[in-house]
PDB file of N, CA, C and O in Angstrom:
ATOM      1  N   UNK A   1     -15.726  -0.519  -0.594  1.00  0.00           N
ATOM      2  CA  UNK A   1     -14.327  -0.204  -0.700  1.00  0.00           C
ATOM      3  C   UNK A   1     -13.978   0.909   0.281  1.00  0.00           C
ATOM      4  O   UNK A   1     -14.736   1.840   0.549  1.00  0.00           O
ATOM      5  N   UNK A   2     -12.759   0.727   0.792  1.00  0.00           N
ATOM      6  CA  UNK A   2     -12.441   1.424   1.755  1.00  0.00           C
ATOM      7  C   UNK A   2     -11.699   3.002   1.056  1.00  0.00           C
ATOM      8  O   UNK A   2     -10.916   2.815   0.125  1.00  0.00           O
ATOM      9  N   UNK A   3     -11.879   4.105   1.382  1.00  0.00           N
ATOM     10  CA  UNK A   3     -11.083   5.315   0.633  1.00  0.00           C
ATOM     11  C   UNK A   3     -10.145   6.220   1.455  1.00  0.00           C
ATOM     12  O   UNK A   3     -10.357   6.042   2.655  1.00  0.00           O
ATOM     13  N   UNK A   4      -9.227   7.086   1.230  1.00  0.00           N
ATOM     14  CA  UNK A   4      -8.686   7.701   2.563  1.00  0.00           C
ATOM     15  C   UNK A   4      -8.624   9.256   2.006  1.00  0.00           C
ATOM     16  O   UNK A   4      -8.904   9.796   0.936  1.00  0.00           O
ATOM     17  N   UNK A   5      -8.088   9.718   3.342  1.00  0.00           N
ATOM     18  CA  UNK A   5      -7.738  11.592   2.657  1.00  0.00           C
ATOM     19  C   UNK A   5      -6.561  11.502   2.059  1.00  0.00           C
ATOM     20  O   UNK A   5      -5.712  10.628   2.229  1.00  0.00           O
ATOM     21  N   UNK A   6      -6.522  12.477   1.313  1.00  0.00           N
ATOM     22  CA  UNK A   6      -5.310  12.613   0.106  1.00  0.00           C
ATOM     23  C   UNK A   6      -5.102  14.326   0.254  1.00  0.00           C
ATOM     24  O   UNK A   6      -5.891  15.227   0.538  1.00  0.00           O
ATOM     25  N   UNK A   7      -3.696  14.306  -0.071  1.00  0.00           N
ATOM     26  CA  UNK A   7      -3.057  15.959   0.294  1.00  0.00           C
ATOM     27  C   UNK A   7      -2.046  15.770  -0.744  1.00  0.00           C
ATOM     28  O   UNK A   7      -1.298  14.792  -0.703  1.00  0.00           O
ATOM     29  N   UNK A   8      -1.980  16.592  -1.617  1.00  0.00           N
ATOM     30  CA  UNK A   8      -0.992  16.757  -2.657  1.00  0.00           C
ATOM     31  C   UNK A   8      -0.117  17.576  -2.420  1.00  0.00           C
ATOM     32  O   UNK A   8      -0.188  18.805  -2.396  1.00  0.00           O
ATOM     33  N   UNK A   9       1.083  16.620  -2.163  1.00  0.00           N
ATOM     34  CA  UNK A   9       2.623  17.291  -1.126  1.00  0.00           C
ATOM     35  C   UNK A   9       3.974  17.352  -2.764  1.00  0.00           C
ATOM     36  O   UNK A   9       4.436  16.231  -2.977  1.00  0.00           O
ATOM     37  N   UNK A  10       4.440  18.306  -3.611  1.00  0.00           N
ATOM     38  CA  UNK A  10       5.481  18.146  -4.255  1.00  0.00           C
ATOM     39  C   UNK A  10       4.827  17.036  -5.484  1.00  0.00           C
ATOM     40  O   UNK A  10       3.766  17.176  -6.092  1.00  0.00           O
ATOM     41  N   UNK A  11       5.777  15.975  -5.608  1.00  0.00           N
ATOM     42  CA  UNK A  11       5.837  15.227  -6.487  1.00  0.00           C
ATOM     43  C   UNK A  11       4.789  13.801  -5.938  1.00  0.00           C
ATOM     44  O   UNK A  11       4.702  12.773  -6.611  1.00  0.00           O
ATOM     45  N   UNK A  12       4.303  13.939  -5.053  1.00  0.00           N
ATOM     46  CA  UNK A  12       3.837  13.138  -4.349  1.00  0.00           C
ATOM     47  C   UNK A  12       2.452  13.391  -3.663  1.00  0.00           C
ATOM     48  O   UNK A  12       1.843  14.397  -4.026  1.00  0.00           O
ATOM     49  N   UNK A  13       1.888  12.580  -2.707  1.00  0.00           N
ATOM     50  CA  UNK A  13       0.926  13.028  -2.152  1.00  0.00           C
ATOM     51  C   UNK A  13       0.771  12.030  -0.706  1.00  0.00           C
ATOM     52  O   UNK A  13       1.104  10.872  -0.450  1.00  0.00           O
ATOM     53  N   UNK A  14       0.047  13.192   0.123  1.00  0.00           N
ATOM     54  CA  UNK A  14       0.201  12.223   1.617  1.00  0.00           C
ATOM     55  C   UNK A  14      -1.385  11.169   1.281  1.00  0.00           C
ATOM     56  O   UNK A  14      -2.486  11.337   0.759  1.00  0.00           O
ATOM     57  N   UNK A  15      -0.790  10.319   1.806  1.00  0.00           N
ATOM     58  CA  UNK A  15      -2.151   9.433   1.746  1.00  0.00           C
ATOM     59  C   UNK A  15      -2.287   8.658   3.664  1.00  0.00           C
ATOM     60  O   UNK A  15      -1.368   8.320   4.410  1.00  0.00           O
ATOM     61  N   UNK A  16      -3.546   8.627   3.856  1.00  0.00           N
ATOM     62  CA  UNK A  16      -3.769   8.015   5.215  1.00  0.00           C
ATOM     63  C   UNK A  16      -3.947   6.550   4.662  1.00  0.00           C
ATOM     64  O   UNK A  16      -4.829   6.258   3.854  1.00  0.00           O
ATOM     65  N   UNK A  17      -3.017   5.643   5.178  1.00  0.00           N
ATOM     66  CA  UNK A  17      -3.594   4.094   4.607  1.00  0.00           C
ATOM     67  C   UNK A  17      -4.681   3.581   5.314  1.00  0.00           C
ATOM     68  O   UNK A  17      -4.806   3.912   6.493  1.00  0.00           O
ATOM     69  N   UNK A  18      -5.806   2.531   4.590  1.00  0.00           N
ATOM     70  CA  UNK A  18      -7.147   2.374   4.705  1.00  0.00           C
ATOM     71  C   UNK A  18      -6.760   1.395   5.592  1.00  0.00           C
ATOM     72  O   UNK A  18      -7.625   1.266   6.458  1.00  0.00           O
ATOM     73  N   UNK A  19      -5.362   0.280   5.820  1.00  0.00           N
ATOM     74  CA  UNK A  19      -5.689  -0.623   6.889  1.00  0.00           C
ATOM     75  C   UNK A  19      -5.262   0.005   8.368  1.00  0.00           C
ATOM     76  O   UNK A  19      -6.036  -0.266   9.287  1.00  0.00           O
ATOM     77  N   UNK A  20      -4.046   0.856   8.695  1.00  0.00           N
ATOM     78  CA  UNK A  20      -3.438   1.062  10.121  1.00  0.00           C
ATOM     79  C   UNK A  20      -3.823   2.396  10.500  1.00  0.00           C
ATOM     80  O   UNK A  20      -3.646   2.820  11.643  1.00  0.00           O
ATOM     81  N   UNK A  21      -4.499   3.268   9.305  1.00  0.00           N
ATOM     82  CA  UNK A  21      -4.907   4.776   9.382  1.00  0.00           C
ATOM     83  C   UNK A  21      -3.271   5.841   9.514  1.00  0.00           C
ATOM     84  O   UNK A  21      -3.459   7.011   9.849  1.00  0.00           O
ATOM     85  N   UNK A  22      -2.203   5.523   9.326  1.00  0.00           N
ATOM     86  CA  UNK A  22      -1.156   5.789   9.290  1.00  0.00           C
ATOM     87  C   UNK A  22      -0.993   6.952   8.090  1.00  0.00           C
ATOM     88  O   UNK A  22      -1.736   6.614   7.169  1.00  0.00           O
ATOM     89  N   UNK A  23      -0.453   7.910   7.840  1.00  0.00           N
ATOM     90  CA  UNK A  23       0.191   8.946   7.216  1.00  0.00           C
ATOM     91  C   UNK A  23       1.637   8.273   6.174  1.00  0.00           C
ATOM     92  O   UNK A  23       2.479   7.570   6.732  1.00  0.00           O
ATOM     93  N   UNK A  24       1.735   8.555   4.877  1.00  0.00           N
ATOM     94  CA  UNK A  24       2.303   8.329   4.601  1.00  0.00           C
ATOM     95  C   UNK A  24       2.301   8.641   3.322  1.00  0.00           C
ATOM     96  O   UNK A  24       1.202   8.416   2.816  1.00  0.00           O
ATOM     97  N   UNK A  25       3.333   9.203   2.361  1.00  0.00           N
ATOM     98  CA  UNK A  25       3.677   9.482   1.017  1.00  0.00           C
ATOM     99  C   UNK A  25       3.927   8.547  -0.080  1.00  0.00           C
ATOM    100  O   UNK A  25       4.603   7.520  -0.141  1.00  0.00           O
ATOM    101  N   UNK A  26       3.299   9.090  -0.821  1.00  0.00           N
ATOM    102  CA  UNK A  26       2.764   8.050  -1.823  1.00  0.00           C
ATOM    103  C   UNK A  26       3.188   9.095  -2.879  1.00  0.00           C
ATOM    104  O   UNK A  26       2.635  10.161  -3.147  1.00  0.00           O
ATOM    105  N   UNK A  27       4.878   8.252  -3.697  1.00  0.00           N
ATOM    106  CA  UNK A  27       5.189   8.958  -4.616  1.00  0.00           C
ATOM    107  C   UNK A  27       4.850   8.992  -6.306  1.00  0.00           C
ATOM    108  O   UNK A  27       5.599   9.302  -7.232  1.00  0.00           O
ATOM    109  N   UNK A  28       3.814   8.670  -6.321  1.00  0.00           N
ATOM    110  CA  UNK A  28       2.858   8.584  -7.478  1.00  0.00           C
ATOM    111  C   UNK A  28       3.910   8.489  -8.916  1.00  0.00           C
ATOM    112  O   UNK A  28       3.907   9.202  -9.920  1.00  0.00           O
ATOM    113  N   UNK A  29       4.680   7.451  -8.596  1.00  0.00           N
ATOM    114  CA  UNK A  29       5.613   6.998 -10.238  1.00  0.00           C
ATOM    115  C   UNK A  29       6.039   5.445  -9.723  1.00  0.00           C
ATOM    116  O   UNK A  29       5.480   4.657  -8.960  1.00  0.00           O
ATOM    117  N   UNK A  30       7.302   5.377 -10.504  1.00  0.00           N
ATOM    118  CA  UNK A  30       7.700   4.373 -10.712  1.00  0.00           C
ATOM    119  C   UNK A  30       8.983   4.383  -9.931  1.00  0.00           C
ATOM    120  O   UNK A  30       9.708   3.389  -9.892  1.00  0.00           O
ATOM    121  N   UNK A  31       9.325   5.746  -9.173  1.00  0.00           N
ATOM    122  CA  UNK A  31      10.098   6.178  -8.221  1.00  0.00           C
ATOM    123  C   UNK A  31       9.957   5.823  -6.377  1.00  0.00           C
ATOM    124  O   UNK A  31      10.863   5.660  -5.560  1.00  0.00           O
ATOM    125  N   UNK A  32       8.498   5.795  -6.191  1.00  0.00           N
ATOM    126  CA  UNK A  32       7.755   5.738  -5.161  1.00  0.00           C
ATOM    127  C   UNK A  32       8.661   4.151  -4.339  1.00  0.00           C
ATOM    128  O   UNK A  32       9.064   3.133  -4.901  1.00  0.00           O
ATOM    129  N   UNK A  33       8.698   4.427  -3.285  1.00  0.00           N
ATOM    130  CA  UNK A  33       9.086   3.226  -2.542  1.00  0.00           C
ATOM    131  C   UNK A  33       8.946   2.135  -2.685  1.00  0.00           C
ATOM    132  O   UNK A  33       9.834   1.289  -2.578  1.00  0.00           O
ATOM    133  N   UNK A  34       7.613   1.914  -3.000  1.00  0.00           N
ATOM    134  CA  UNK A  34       6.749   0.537  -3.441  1.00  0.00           C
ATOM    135  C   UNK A  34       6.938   0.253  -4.553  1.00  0.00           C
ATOM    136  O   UNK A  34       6.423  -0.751  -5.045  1.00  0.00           O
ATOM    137  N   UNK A  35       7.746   1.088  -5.249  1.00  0.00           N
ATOM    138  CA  UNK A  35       8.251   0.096  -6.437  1.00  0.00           C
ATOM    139  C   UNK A  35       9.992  -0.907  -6.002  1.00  0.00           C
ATOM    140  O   UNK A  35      10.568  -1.649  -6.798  1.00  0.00           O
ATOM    141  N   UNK A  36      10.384  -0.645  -4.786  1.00  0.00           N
ATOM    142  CA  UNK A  36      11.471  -1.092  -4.141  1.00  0.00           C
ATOM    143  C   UNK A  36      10.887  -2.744  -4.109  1.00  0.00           C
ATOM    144  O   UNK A  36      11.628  -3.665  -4.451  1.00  0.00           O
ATOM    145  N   UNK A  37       9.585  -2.958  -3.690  1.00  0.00           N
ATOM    146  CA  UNK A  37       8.884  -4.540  -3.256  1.00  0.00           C
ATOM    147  C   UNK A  37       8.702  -5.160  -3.831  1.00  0.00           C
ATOM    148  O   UNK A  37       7.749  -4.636  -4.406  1.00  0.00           O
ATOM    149  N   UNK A  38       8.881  -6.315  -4.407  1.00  0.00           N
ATOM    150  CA  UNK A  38       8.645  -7.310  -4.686  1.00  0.00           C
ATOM    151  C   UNK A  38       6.930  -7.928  -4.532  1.00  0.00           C
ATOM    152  O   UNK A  38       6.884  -8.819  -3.684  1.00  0.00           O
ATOM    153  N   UNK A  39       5.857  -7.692  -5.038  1.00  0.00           N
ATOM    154  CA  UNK A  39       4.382  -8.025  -4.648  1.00  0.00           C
ATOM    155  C   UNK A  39       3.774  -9.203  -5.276  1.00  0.00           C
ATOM    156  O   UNK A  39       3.441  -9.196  -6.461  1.00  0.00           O
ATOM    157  N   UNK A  40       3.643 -10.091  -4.599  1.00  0.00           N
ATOM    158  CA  UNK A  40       3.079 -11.291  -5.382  1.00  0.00           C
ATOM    159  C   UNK A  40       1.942 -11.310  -5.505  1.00  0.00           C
ATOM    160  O   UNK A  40       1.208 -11.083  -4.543  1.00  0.00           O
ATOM    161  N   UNK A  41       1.393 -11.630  -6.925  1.00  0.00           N
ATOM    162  CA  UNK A  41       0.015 -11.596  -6.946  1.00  0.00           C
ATOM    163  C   UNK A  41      -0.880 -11.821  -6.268  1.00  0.00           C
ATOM    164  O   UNK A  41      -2.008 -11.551  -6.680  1.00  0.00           O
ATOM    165  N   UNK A  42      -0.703 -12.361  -5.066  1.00  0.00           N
ATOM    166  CA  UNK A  42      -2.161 -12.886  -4.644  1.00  0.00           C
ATOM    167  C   UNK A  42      -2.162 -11.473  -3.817  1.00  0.00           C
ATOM    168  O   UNK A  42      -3.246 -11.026  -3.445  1.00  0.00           O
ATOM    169  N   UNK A  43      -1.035 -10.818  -3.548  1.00  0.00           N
ATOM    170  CA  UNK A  43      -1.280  -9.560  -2.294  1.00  0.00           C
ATOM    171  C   UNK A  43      -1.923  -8.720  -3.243  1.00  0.00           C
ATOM    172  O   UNK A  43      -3.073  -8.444  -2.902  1.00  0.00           O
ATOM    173  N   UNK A  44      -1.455  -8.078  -4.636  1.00  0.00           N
ATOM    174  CA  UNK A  44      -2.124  -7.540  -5.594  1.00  0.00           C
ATOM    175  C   UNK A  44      -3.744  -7.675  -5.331  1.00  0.00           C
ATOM    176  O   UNK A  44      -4.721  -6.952  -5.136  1.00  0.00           O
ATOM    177  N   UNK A  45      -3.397  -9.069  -5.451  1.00  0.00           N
ATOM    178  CA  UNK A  45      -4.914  -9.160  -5.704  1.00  0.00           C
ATOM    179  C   UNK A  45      -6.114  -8.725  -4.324  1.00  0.00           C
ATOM    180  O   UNK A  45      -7.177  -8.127  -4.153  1.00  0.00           O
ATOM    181  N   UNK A  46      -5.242  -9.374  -3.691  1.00  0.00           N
ATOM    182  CA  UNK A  46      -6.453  -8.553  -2.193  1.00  0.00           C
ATOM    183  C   UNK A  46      -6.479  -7.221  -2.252  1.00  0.00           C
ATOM    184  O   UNK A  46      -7.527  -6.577  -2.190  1.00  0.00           O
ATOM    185  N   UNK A  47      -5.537  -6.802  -2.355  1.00  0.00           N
ATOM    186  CA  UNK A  47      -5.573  -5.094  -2.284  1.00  0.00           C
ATOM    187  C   UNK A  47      -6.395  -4.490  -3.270  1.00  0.00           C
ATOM    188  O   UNK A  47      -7.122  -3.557  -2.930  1.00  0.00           O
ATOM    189  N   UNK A  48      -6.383  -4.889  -4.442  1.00  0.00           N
ATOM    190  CA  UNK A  48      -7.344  -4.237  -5.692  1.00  0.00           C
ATOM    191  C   UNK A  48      -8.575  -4.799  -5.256  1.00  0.00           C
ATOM    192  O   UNK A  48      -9.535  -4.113  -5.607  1.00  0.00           O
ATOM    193  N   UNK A  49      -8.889  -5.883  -4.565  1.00  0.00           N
ATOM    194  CA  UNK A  49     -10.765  -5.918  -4.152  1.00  0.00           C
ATOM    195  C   UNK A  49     -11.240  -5.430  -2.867  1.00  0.00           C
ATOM    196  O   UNK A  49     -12.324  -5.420  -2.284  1.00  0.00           O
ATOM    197  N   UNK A  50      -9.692  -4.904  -2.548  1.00  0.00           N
ATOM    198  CA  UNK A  50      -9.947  -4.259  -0.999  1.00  0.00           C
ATOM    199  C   UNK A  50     -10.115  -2.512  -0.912  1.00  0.00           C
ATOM    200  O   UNK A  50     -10.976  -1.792  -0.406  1.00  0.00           O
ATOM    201  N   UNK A  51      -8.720  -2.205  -1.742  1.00  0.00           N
ATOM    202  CA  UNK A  51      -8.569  -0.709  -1.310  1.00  0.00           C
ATOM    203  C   UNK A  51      -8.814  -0.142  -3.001  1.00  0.00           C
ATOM    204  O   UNK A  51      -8.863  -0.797  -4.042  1.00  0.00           O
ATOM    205  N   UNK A  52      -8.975   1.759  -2.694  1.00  0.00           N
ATOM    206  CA  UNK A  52      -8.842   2.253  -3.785  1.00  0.00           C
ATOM    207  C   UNK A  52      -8.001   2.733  -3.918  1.00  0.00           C
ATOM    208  O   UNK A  52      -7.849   3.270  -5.015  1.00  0.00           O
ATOM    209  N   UNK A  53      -6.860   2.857  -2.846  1.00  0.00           N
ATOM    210  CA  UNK A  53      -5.385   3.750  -2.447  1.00  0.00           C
ATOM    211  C   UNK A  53      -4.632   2.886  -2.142  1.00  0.00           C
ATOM    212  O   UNK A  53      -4.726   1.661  -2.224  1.00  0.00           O
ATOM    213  N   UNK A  54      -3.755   3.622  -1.729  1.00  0.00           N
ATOM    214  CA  UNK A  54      -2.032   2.498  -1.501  1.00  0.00           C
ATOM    215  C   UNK A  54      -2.269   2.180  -0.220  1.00  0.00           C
ATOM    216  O   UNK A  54      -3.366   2.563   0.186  1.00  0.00           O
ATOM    217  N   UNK A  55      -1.482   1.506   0.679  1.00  0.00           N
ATOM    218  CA  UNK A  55      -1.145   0.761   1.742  1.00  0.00           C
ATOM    219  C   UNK A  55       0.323   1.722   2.767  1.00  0.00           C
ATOM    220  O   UNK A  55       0.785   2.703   2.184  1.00  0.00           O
ATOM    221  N   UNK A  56       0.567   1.581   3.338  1.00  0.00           N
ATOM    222  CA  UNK A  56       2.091   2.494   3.966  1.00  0.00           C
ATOM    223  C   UNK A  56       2.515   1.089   3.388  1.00  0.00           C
ATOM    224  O   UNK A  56       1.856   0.136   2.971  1.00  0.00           O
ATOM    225  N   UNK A  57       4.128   1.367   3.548  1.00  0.00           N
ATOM    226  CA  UNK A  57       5.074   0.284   3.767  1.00  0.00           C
ATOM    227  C   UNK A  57       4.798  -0.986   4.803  1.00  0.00           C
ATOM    228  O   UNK A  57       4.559  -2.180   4.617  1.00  0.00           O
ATOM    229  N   UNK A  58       4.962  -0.062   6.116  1.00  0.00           N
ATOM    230  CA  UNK A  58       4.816  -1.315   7.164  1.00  0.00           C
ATOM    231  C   UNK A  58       3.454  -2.466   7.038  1.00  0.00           C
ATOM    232  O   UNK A  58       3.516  -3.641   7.400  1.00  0.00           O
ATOM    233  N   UNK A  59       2.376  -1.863   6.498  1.00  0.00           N
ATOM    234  CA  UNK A  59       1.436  -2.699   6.177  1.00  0.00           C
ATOM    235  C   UNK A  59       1.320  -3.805   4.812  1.00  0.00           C
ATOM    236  O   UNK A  59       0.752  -4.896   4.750  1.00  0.00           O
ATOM    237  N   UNK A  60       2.079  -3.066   3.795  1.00  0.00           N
ATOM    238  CA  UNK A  60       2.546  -3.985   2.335  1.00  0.00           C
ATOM    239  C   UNK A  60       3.785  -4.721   2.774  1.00  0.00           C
ATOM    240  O   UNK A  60       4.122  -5.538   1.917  1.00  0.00           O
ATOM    241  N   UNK A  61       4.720  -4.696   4.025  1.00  0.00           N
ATOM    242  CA  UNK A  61       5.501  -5.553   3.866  1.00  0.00           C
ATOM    243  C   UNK A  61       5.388  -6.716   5.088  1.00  0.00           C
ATOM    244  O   UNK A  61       6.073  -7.680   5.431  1.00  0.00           O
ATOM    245  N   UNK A  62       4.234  -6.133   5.513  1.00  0.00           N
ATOM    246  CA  UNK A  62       3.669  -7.606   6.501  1.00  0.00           C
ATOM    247  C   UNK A  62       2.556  -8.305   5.660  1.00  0.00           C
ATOM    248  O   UNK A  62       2.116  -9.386   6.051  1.00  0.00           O
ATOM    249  N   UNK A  63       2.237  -7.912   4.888  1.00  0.00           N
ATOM    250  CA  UNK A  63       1.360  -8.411   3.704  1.00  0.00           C
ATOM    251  C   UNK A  63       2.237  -9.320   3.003  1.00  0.00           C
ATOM    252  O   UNK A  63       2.092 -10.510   3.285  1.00  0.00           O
ATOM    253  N   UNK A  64       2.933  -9.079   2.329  1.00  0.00           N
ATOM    254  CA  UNK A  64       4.181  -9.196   1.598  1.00  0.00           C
ATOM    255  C   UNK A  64       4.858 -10.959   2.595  1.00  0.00           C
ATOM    256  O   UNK A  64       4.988 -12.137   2.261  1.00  0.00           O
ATOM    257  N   UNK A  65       5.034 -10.384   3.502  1.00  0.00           N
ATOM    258  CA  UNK A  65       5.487 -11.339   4.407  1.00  0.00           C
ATOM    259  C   UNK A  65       4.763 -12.860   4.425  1.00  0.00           C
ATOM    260  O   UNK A  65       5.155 -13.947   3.999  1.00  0.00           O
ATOM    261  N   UNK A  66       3.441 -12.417   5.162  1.00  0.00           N
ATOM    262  CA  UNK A  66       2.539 -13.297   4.981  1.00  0.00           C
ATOM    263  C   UNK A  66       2.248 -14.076   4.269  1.00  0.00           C
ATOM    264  O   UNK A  66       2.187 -15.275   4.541  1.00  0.00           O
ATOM    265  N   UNK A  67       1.965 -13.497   3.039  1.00  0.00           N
ATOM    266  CA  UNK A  67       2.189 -14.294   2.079  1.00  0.00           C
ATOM    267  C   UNK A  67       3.366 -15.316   1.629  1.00  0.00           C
ATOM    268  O   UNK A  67       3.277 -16.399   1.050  1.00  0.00           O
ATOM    269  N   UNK A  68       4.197 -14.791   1.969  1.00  0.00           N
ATOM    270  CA  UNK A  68       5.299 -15.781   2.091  1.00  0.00           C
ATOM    271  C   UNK A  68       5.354 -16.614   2.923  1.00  0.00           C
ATOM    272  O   UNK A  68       6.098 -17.504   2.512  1.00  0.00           O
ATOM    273  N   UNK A  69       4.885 -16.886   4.117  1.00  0.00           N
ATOM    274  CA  UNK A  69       4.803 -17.954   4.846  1.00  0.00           C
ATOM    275  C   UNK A  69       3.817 -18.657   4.705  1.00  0.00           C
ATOM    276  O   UNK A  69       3.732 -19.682   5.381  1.00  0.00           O
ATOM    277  N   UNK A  70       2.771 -18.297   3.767  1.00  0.00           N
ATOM    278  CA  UNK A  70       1.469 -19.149   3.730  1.00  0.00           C
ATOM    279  C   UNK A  70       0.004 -18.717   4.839  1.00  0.00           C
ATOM    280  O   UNK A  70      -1.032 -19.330   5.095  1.00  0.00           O
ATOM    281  N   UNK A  71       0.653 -17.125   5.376  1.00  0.00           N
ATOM    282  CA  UNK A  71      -0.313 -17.186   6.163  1.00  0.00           C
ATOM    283  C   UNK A  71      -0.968 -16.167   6.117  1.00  0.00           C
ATOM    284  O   UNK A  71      -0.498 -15.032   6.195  1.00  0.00           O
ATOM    285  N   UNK A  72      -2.606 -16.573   5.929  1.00  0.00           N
ATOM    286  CA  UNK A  72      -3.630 -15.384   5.323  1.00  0.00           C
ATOM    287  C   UNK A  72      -3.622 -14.249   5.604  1.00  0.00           C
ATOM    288  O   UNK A  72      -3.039 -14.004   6.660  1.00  0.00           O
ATOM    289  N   UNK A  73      -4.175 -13.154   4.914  1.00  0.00           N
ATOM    290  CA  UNK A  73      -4.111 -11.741   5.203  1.00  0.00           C
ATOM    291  C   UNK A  73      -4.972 -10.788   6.366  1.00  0.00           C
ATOM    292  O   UNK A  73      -4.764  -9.577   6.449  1.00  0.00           O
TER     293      UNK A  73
END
């Protein structure tokens, strides 16, 4: 499993995502951006046998995408 650095910023925390190495806040509720997405299980599902942390946006919504067209991750 892949893991990243974590920095506890406010209500939140910076997380480096494990696929693009990108910087990005991870608002640890039900507030957090990524609750804005729509995630279909099968992306769920790669990500929980993939990562132990979140993803940025730009990487969950080409995920996200993909999946919608039928085309693998």
């Amino acid at each position: 499993m892949t893991t990243s650095i974590e920095h506890t910023i406010g209500s939140g925390k910076t997380v480096t995502c494990p696929i693009c190495k990108e910087l990005f806040i991870c608002g640890l509720s039900s507030t957090c951006w990524c609750a804005t997405r729509k995630v279909p299980a099968e992306v769920k599902e790669y990500l929980a046998e993939r990562y132990e942390t979140c993803i940025c946006s730009t990487c969950l919504d080409r995920l996200i995408e993909q999946a919608g067209t039928g085309e693998s991750a």
